[in-house]
C-alpha positions as CSV (number, residue, x, y, z in Angstrom):
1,X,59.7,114.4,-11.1
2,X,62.8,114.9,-13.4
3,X,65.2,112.7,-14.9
4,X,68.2,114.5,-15.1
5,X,70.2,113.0,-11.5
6,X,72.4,115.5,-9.5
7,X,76.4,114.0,-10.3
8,X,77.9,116.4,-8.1
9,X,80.2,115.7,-5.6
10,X,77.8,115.5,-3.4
11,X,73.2,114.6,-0.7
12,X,67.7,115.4,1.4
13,X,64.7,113.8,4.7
14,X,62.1,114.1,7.8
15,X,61.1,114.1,11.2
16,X,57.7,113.4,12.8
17,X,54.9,114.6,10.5
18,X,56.3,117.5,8.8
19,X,58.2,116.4,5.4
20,X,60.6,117.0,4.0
21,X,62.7,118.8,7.1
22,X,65.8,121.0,5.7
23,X,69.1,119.9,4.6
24,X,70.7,121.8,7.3
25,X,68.2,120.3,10.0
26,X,68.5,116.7,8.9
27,X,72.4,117.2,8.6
28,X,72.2,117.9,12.2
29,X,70.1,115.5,12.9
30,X,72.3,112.9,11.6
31,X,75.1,113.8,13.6
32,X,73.8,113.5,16.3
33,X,72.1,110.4,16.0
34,X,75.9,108.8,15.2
35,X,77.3,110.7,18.1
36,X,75.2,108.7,19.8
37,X,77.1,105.7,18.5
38,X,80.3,107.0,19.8
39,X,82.3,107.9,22.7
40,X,83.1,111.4,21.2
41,X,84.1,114.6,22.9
42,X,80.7,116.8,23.0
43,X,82.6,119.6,22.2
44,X,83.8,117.8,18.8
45,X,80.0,117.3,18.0
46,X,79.0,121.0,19.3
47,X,82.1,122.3,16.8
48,X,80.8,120.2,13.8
49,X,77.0,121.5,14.2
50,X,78.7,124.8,12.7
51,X,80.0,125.1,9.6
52,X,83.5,127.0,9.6
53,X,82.7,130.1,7.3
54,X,80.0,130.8,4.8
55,X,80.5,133.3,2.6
56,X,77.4,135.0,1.0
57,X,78.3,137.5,-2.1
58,X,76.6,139.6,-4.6
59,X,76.8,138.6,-7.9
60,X,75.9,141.5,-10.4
61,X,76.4,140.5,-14.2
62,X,75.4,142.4,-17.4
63,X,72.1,140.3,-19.3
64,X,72.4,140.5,-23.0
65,X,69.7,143.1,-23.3
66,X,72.4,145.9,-21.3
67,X,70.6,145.4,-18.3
68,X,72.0,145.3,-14.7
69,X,70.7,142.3,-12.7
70,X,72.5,141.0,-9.3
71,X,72.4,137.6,-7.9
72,X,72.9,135.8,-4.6
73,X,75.9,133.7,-4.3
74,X,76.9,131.4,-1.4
75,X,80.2,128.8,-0.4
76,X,79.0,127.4,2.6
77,X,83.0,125.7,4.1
78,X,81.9,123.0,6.8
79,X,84.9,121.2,8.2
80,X,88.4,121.4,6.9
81,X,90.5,119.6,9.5
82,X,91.1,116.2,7.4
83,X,92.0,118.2,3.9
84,X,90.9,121.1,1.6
85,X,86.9,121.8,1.3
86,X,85.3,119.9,-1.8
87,X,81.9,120.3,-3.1
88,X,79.7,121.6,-5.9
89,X,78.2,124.3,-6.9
90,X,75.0,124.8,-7.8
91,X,72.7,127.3,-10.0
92,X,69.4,127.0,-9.2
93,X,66.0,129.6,-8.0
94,X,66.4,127.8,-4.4
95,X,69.5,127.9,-3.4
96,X,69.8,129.3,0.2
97,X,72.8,129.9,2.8
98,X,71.3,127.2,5.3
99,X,70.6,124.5,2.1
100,X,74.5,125.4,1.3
101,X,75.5,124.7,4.6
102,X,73.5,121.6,5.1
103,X,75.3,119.9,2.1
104,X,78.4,120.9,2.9
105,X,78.0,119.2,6.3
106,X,76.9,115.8,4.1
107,X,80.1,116.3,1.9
108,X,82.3,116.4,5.1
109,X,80.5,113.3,5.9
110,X,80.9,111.6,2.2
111,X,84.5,111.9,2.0
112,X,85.0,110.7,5.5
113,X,82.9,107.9,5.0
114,X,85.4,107.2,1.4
115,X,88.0,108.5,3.6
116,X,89.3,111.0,1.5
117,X,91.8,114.0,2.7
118,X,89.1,116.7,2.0
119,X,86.3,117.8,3.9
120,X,83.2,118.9,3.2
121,X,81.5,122.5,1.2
122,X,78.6,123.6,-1.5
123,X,77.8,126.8,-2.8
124,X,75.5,128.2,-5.8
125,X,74.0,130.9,-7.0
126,X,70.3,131.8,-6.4
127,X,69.6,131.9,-10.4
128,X,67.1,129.7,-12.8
129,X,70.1,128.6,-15.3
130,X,67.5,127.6,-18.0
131,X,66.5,131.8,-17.9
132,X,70.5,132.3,-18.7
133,X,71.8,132.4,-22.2
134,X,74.9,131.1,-22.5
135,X,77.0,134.5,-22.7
136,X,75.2,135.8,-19.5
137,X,76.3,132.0,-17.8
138,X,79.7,132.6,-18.3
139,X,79.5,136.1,-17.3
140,X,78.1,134.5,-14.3
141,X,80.5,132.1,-13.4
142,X,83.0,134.5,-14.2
143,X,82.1,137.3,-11.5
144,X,81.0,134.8,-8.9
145,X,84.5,132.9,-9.1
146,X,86.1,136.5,-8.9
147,X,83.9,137.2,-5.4
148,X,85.4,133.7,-4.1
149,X,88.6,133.9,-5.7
150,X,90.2,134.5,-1.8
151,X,87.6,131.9,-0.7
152,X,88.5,129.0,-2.9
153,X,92.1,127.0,-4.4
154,X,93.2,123.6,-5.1
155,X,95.1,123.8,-1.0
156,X,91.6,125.6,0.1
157,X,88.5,124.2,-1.0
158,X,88.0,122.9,-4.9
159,X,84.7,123.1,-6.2
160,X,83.0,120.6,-8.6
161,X,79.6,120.3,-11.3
162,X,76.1,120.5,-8.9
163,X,72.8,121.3,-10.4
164,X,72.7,123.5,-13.2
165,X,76.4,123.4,-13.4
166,X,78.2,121.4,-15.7
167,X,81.9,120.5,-17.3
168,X,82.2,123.7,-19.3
169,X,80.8,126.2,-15.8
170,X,83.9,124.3,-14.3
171,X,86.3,125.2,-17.0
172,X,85.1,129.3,-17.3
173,X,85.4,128.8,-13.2
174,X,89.0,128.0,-13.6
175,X,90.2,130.1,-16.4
176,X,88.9,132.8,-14.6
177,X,90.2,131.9,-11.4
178,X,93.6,131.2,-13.3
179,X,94.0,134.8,-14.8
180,X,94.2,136.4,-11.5
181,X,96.7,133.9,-10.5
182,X,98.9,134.7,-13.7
183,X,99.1,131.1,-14.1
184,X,97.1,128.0,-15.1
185,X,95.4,126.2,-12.4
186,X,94.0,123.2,-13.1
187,X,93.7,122.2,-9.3
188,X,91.2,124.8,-8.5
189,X,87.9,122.8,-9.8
190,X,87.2,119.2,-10.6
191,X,84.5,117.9,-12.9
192,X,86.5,119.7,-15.9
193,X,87.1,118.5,-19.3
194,X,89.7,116.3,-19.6
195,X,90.8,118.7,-22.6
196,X,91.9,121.0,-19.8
197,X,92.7,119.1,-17.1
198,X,89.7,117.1,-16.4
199,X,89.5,113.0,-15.4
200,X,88.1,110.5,-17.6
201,X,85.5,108.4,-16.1
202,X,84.5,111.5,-14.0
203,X,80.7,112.1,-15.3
204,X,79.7,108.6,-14.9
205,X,81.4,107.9,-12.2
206,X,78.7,108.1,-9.4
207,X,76.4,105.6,-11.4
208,X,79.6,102.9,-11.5
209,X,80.0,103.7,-7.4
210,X,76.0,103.0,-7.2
211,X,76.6,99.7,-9.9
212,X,79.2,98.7,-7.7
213,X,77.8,98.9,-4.4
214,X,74.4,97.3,-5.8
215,X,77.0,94.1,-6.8
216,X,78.3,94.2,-3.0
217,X,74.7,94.6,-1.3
218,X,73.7,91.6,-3.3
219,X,76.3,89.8,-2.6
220,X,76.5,90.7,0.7
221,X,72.3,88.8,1.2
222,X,73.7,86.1,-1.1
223,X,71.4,87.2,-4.4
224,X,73.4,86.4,-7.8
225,X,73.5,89.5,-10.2
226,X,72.3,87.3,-12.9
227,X,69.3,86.3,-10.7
228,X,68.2,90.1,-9.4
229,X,65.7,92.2,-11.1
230,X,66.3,95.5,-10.6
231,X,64.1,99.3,-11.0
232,X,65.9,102.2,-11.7
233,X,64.4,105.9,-11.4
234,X,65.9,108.7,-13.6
235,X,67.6,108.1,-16.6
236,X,70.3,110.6,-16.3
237,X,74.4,110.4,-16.0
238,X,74.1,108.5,-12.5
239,X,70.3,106.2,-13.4
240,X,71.5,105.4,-17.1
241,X,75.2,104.5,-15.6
242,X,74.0,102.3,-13.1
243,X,71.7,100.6,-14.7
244,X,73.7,99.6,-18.1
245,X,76.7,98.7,-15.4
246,X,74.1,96.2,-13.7
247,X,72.3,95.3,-16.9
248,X,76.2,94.4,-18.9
249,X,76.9,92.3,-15.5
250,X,73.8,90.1,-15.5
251,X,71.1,91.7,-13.5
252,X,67.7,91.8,-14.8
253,X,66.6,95.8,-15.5
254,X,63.2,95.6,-15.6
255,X,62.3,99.5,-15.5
256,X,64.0,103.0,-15.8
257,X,62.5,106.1,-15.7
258,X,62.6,110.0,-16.7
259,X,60.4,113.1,-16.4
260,X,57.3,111.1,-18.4
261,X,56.9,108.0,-17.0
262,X,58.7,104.7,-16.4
263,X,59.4,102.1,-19.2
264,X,58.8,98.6,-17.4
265,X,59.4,94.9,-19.4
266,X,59.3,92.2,-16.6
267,X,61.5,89.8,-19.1
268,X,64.1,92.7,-18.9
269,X,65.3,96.0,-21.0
270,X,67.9,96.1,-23.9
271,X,69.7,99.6,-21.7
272,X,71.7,100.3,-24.0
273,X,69.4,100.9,-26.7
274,X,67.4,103.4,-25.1
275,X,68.7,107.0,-24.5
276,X,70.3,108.6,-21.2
277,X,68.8,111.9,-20.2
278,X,72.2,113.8,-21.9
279,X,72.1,111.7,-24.6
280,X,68.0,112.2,-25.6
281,X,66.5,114.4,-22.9
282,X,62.9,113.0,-22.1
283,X,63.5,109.5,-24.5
284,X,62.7,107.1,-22.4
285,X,58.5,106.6,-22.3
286,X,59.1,107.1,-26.7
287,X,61.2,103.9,-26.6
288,X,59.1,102.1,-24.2
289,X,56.1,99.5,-25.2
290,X,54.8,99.3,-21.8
291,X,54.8,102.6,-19.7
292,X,54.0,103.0,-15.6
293,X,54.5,105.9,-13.4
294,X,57.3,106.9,-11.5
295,X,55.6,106.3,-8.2
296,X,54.2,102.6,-9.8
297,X,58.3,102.1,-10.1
298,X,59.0,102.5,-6.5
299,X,56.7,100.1,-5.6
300,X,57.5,97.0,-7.8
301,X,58.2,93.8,-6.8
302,X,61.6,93.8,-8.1
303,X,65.0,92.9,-5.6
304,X,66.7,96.2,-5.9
305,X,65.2,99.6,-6.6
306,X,67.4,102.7,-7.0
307,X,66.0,105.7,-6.9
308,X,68.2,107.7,-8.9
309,X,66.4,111.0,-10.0
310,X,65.4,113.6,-6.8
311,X,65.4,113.9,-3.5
312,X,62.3,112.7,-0.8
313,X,60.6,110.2,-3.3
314,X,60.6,107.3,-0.4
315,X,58.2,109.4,2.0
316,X,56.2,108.5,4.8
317,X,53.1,108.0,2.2
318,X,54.9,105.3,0.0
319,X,57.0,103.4,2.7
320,X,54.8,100.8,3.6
321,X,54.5,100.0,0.1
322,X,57.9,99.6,-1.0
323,X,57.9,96.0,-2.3
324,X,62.1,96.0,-2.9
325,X,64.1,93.8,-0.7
326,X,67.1,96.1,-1.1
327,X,67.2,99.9,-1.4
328,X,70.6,101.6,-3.1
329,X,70.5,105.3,-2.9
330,X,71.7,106.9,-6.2
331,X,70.0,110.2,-6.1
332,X,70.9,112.4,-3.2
333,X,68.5,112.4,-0.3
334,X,65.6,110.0,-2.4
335,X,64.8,108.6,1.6
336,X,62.7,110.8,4.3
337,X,63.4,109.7,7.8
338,X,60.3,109.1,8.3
339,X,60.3,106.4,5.6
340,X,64.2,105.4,6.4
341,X,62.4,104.5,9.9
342,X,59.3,102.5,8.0
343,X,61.8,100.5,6.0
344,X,64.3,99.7,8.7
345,X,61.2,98.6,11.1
346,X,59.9,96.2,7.6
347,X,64.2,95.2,7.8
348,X,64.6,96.6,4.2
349,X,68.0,97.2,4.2
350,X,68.8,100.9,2.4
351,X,72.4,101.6,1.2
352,X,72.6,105.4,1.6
353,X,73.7,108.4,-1.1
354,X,76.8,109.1,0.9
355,X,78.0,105.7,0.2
356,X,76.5,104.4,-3.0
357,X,76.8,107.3,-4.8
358,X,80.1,108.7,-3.8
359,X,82.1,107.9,-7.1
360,X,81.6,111.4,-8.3
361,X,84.1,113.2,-5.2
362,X,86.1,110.0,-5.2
363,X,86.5,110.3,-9.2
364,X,87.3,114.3,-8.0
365,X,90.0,113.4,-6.1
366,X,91.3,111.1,-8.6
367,X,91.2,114.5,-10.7
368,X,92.6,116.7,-8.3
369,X,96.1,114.5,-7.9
370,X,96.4,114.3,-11.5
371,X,95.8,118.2,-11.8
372,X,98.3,118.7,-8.8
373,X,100.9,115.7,-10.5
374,X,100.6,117.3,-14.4
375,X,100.3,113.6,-15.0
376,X,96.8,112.2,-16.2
377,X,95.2,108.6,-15.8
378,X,93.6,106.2,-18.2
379,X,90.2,105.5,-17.9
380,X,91.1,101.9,-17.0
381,X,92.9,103.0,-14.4
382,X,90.3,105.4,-12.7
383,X,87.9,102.4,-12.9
384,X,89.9,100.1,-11.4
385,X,91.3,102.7,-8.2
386,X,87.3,103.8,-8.3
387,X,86.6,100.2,-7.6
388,X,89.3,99.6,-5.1
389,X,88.2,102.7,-3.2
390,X,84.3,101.7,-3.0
391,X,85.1,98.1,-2.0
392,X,87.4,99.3,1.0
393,X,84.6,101.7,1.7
394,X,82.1,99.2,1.8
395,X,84.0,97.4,3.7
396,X,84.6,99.7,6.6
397,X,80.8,100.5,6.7
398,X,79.7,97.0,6.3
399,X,82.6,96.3,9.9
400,X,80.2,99.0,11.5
401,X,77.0,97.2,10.3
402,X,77.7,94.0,11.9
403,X,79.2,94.9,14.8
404,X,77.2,97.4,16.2
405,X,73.8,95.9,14.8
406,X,72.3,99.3,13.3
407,X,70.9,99.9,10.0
408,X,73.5,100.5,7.1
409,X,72.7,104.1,7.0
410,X,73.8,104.5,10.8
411,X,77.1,102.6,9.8
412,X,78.1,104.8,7.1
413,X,77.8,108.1,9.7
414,X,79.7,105.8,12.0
415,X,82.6,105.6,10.0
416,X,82.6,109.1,9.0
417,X,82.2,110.6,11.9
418,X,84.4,108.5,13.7
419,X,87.4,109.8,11.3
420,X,86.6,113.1,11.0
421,X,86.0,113.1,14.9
422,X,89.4,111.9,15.6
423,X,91.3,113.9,13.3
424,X,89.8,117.2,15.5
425,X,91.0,115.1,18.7
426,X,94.4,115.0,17.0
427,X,95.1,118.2,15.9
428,X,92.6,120.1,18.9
429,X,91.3,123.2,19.2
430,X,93.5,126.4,18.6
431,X,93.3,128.1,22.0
């Protein structure tokens, strides 16, 4: 269990008894089950099983000992036909083509769903970041953006922070990606810093889209912030976010967690007095008086938990125990079909990551115009079009809930799927 939760621009399950299943399988397995939904052309559905290109590079770089090592690098581009690609990148020992391409199918999903004019892409690099120095990480990201340079651009596809990527990877991405193109080009990444074209409000920007949507949900089953208790797992930019959001608007935090443990006080936690991952790595069990597990955390009898740390922590073994009477996805992926299908037969309604946590690519885009404009926001501003973008969101999914009686999941691939399916009806297929 870890702390630190993903902010990228981007979201992992399970079917029968075999968990978790692959991102690519249960990206599939998604569509299809809102295909289902909808009277779509087959051939739209066969087109979007695919991605459109995935390009797989070698990535040699020099380690600071003079030795020649070479890494794996992939951009997985899924679906391009309602904007230019978006997506993170990623550094991390597991990255694989088919885990690329699977996420890059959820991101063409999450900007639909936010309706966005981007669709969807990941990539990474097959490398343990924390065995990098800092020269070799840059020398890295420097190579790799040279393999892609043809591959990527703010028209093209415009990568963002993942796992083991952060603000500064993004800024060595576009110098380098700038100095082949004789000319700044600000455009070409988002999650920058805002000293070089980056947005304010970008890193916390997926916990205020999960504090936001929490506020909606509740309102939405008529529960008052200032009478909810809410659980929050991982600590990091999208747990710490979320839960001083909720805390600052009345809800009742009664436990966050990191790597150690879970700090739990039923009467409530002071959030802001107790260290996000970035700020203190690993702080919050030293600031706590009473401590529970992580699984313990899942299962409290609190109205909202948000899993907020990894992927496949709601499995088919802790399902039945979820005592929650709402679920809000921060983390990607924290839900195994298996277990979405347990809580959806107990009626615990789950918000899903696609959703709840898509401030981070909405909070890109907001980057991306002002990159393409010259012309920066205030952080008031982003907040307040951040806010007007979830609510209509929210709105469109919540149409899709009540009219077609599925589970709120199922509404969200409605909507998306539904745009990006008529977009390919309106342009066609080149013959």
């Amino acid at each position: 269990m870890t702390s630190q939760s993903t902010t990228h621009d981007g979201a992992d399950e399970t079917t029968g008894s075999t968990e978790p299943e692959s991102a690519l399988e249960t990206a599939r397995r998604q569509l299809r089950h809102a295909a289902d939904h909808l009277d779509i052309d087959d051939q739209i559905v066969t087109r979007l099983k695919h991605p459109k290109k995935v390009h797989e590079v070698a990535v040699p770089i020099e380690r600071d000992d003079g030795s020649v090592e070479v890494f794996t690098g992939y951009r997985a581009q899924h679906d391009s036909v309602r904007g230019p690609h978006k997506g993170g990148l990623r550094y991390h020992p597991e990255v694989t083509r088919d885990e690329c391409v699977g996420l890059g199918m959820w991101m063409t999903w999450k900007c639909a769903v936010m309706d966005l004019p981007f669709g969807g892409a990941k990539g990474g690099i097959a490398v343990n970041p924390k065995e990098l120095s800092e020269g070799e990480t840059e020398r890295l990201t420097r190579r790799f953006t040279q393999e892609l340079r043809n591959a990527i651009g703010p028209k093209q596809d415009i990568p963002a922070p993942d796992m083991g990527t952060d603000s500064q990877t993004m800024a060595w991405l576009m110098d380098a990606y700038s100095m082949q193109e004789g000319e700044t080009v600000p455009g070409v990444v988002t999650g920058k810093p805002p000293v070089v074209g980056g947005s304010e409000g970008r890193a916390e920007a997926p916990g205020r889209s999960v504090a936001i949507v929490t506020e909606l949900v509740c309102e939405y089953y008529d529960r008052p912030l200032d009478d909810t208790t809410i659980a929050v797992q991982g600590y990091g930019s999208v747990g710490a976010n979320a839960a001083r959001l909720l805390d600052g608007w009345g809800a009742t935090v009664v436990a966050i967690s990191d790597v150690n443990g879970a700090m739990y006080d039923p009467d409530g936690i002071d959030t802001a007095s107790v260290p996000s991952h970035e700020e203190e790595p690993e702080a919050v069990t030293t600031y706590a008086e009473t401590t529970i597990s992580n699984e313990e955390l899942l299962t409290l009898d609190v109205d909202v938990v948000i899993p907020a740390a990894l992927g496949n922590v709601i499995t088919e073994a802790n399902a039945n125990r979820i005592a929650a009477d709402i679920v809000v996805e921060g983390s990607n992926g924290p839900t195994t079909s298996t277990a979405d299908a347990i809580l959806a037969e107990r009626e615990i309604p789950v918000v899903p990551d696609i959703l709840a946590n898509a401030g981070g690519v909405t909070v890109s885009y907001f980057e991306w115009l002002q990159d393409i404009n010259r012309r920066s926001w205030s952080l008031e501003r982003v907040n307040d079009e951040l806010e007007t973008e979830m609510r209509a969101a929210w709105s469109a999914v919540r149409r899709e809930f009540e009219r077609r009686d599925v589970t709120w999941r199922d509404a969200a691939y409605i909507v998306a799927l539904s745009r990006v399916a008529e977009a390919h009806d309106a342009r066609g297929l080149w013959p």
